[in-house]
C-alpha positions as CSV (number, residue, x, y, z in Angstrom):
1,X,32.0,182.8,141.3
2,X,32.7,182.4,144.6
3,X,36.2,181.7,146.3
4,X,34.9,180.0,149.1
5,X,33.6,176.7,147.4
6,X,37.9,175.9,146.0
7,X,39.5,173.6,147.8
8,X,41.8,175.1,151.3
9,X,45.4,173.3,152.0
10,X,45.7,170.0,153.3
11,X,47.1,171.1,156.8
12,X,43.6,171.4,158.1
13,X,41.7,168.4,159.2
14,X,38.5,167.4,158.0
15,X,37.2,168.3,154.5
16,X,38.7,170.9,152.8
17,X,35.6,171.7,150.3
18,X,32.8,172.7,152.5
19,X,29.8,171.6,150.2
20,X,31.0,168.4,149.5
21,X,29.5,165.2,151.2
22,X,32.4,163.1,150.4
23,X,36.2,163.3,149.7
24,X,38.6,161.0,148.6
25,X,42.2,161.9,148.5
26,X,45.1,159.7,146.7
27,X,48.2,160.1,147.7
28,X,50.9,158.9,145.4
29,X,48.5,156.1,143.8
30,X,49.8,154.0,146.7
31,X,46.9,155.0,149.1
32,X,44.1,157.1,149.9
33,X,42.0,158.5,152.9
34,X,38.6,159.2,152.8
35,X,36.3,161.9,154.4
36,X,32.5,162.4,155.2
37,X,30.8,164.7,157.2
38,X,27.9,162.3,157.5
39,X,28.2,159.4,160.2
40,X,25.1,157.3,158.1
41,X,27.0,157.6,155.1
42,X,30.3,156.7,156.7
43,X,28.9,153.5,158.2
44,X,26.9,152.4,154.9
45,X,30.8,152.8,153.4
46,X,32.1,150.8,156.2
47,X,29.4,148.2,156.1
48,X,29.9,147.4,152.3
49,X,33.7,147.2,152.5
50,X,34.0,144.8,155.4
51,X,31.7,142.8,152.8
């Protein structure tokens, strides 16, 4: 098992689990903010919500 693959606080920017590709974080089920490393992946996102 390794420790570096759990999740690190929310002060620090960007994604907090290094291997992931996405996150999406909820905040009191009034909102959420998403994450990606990958600007393709970001902008196929993007593109299908302004749809």
């Amino acid at each position: 098992m390794s420790f570096d693959e759990y999740p690190r606080t929310e002060e620090e920017e960007g994604m907090q689990i290094p291997k992931s590709i996405i996150e999406i974080r909820a905040f009191d089920f009034s909102y959420f903010e998403v994450y990606c490393n990958d600007e393709k992946f970001i902008k196929l996102i993007l593109d299908y919500i302004k749809k």
